[in-house]
N, C-alpha and C positions, 0 to 999 in steps of 0.2 A: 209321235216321237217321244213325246212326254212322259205319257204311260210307259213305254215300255220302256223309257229307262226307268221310272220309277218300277217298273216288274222287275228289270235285272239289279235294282241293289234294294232288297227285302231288306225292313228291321230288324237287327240280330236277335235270336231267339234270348228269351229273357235269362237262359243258365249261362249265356256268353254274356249278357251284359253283367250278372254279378261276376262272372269270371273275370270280367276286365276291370269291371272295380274294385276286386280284390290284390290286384297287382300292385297295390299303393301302398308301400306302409304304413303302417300303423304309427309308428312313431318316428323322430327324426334324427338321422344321424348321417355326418358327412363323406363324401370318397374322397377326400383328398385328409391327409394327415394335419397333426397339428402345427408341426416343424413349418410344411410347404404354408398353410398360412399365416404364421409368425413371418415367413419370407416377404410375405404378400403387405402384411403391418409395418414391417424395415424398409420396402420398398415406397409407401406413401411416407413415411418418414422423413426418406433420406436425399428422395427426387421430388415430394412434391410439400415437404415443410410440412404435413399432416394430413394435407387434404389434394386430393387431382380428380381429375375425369376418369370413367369409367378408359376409355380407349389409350387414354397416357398411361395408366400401371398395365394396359396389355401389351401396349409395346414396349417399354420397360422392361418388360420381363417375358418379350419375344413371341409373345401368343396374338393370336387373334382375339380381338374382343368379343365375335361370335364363337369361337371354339371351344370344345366341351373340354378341352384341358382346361382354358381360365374361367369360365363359369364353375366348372367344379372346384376347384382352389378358393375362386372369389366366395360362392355359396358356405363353404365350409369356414371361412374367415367371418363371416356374418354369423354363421351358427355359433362358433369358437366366443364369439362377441368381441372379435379387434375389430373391427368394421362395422359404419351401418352406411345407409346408403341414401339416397335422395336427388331424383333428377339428372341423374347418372353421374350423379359427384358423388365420390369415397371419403369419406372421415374416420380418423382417429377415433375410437373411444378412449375412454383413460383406461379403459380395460389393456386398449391396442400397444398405448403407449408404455405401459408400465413391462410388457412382455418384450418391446424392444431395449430396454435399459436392464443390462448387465446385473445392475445392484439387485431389481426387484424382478427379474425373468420368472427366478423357481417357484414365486410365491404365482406370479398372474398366469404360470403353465397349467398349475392346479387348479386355480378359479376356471380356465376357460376350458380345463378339460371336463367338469362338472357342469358346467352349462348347456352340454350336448343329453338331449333326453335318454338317449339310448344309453352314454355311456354313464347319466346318473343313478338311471334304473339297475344297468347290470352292476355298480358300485352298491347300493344297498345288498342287494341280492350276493354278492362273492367278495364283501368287505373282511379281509383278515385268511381267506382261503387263498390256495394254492391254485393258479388258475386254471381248469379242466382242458382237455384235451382241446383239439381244435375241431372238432365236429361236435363235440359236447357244448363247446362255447356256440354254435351258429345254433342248436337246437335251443340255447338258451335262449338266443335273439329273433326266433322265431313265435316261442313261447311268448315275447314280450310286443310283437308287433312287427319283426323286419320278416316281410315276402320271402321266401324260402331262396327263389331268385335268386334276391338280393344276400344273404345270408353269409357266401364269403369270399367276396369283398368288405359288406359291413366288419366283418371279422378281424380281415388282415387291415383295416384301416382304424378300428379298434385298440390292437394290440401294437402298434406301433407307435398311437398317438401314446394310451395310456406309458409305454416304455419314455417317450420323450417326457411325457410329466413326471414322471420317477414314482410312477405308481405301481410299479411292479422291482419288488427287493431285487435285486443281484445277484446274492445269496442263497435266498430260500426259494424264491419262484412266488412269491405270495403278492395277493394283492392288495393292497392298504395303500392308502393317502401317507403322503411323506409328511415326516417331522417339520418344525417350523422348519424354513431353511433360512432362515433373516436375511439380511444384508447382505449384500457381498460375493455370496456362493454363487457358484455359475450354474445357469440350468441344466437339465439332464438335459443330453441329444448334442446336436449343432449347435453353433452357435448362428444367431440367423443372419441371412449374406443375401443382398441383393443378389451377386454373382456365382450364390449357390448353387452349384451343379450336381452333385453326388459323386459317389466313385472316387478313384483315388487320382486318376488322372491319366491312367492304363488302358478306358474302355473298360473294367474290372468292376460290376456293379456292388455299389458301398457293402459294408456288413449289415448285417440285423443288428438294430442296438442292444437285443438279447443278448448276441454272443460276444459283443461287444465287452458289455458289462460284466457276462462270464470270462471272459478272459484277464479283466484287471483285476478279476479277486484273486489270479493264481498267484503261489509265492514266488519271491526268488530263486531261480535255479542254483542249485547245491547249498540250498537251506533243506534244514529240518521240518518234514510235513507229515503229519504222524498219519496209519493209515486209514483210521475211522475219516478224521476231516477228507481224504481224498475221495472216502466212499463218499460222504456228502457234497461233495463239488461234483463227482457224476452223476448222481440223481438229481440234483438241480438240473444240471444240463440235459440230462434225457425228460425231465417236465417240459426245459424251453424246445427243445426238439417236437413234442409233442403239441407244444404252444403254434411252429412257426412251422412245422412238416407235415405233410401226409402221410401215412403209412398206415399201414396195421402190425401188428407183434408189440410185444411187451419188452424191454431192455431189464432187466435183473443183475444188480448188483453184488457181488459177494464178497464176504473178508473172512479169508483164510485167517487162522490162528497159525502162526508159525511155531514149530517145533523144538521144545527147549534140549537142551543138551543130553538130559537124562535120557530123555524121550527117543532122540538119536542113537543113544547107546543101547537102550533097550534092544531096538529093531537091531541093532547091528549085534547083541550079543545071541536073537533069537536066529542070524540067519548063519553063527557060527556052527562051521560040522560039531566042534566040538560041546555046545548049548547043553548041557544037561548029563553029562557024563562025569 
């Protein structure tokens, strides 16, 4: 009987075993966003004074302590570096703590979103550019170690965290490390909420902090907005579309020259019967 189980399950051939060991990334980067871990760093905070058990922050924040929603969140808070862990007790870093305090969020957003390899590497690599297409950014991440698999989701967990660190302009679509933010300023994204849910409270799931951000750069309505800057607020926004949508086609922008008065007269003097008599 031995034998022939050992007949019915043969060693994998050796091009599936590098096949399956090639399913691993290459380098590390998390599925859960940065925001949902800062959540994770408010909640040891503010229920367990800094430090609790792994299974207190799962009920806390309603998950199963085996389930791959709180392992993913937790994993990514370790990566983030709010969190380290030992003997299934959770502690603060001062990383952790500094990301929950108002005054200094926007500075410890950017420390922890630089300490993820994936997204230090593709920060050398797209420091000061406009961030490419959203199949273009997953061939990036492919090139640099994430499993094709994996490629987007790494992606969409990517560009959401970098938006919450305010690594990506409003404006321009680019991406660069923010200005000091000192003191006082509030982080880019949420603010973090143990009873963080999302959405607005409709069932309505929340916006993209992309279009977010394109929306508070518009001006006031019946102000003056000359019409080159409008072209430039939709080509911003057809990069973030490109950033946060799939499709294919191209969006092309144009600015007509409007017609000065002379100009008017002319056509109307050329379509008079009487033009030239």
């Amino acid at each position: 009987m031995v034998e022939e189980a050992e007949a019915q399950s043969p060693d994998p051939p050796a091009n599936e075993a590098v096949k399956t060991k090639r399913e691993r990334s290459l380098i590390e980067f998390p599925y859960s966003d940065l925001q949902s871990a800062a959540d994770l760093a408010v909640a040891v905070l503010q229920k367990g004074g800094g430090s609790c058990a792994e299974v207190q922050l799962a009920a806390w924040l309603n998950h199963s302590v085996a389930g791959g929603t709180f392992r993913s969140r937790l994993s990514a808070a370790k990566m983030f570096g709010l969190l380290e862990s030992g003997n299934k007790t959770l502690t603060l870093t001062a990383l952790g703590r500094r990301i929950t305090d108002g005054r200094l969020a926007a500075e410890a957003r950017i420390e922890a979103f630089l300490r993820v390899p994936l997204y230090e590497a593709l920060y050398r690599k797209l420091n000061g550019y406009a961030l490419p297409p959203a199949a273009a950014i997953e061939r990036q991440m492919v090139n640099i170690g994430v499993v094709q698999t994996q490629s987007d989701k790494a992606r969409q967990v990517f560009v959401k965290s970098a938006a919450q660190a305010g690594f990506i302009d409003s404006q321009t679509g680019r991406f660069v490390k923010p200005g000091n933010p000192g003191h006082g300023q509030e982080a880019p994204g949420d603010t973090p909420s143990v009873e963080r849910q999302g959405g607005d409270g409709d069932g309505k799931p929340p916006l993209h902090p992309f279009i977010l951000g394109l929306l508070e750069t518009l001006p006031t309505p019946d102000t003056d907005w000359a019409v080159a800057d409008r072209a430039k607020w939709l080509l911003t926004a057809s990069s973030i579309f490109g950033l946060i949508y799939k499709g294919d086609g191209t969006i092309v922008v144009q600015v007509e020259k409007p017609e000065s008065s002379a100009e008017r007269r002319t056509v109307m003097d050329k379509d008079d019967p009487a033009h030239g008599l």
